[in-house]
Steps between C-alpha positions, in 0.01 A plus 500: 500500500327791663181592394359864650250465820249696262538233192405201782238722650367561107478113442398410784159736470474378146169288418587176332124555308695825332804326362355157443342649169855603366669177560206348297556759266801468440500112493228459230678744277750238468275243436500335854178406691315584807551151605837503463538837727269293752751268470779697593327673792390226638865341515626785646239568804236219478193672444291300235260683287207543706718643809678740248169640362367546838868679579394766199148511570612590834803759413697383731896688496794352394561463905180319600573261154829397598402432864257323363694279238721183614777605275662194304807366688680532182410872486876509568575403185377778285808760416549789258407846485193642486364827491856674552591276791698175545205227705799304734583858588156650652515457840164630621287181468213620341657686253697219379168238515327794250816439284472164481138525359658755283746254336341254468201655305792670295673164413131354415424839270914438334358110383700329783425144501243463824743174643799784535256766608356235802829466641590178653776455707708190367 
């Protein structure tokens, strides 16, 4: 799926630090923890909770994060729509690694079971 140069461009330039407070929003609303969203970024780029808070201390984009991050091998794995747009679709990279983060926050925030949201290939 094609996503517009200017929607890449606009995630790309995107500080983590300014969406990581929806995502945790959203998450306790439906009675999910901070852990548990710890959890599920850490699974999907292996930053443990001291790197992450020095990642939003830091305001680093969207584009520094994920060239950071050592995305999951099973990253792969994680299919749907989100935000309008089918993931195995995206083709620019970084777009679709956003995505991911996006799911899988969504699937945590819908009361997915955490062993289905940490996919594991079998």
């Amino acid at each position: 799926m094609k996503t517009t140069p200017e929607h890449d461009a606009r995630i790309a330039e995107m500080t983590f630090a300014s969406v990581y407070p929806h995502y945790l929003n959203r998450i306790e609303k439906k009675g999910r923890t901070k852990e548990e969203l710890h959890q599920v970024i850490e699974w999907l780029t292996g930053f443990d909770d001291k790197k992450l808070e020095e990642l939003i201390d830091k305001k680093v984009t969207f584009a520094t994060f994920y060239e950071l991050a050592k995305l999951n091998p099973n990253a792969d794995l994680i299919k749907g729509v989100i935000c309008g747009y089918r993931i195995e679709e995206i083709e620019t990279p970084l777009t679709k690694q956003a995505r991911y983060l996006d799911k899988l926050v969504d699937e945590l925030a819908k009361g997915r079971k955490m062993e289905k949201i940490l996919r594991e290939k079998k």
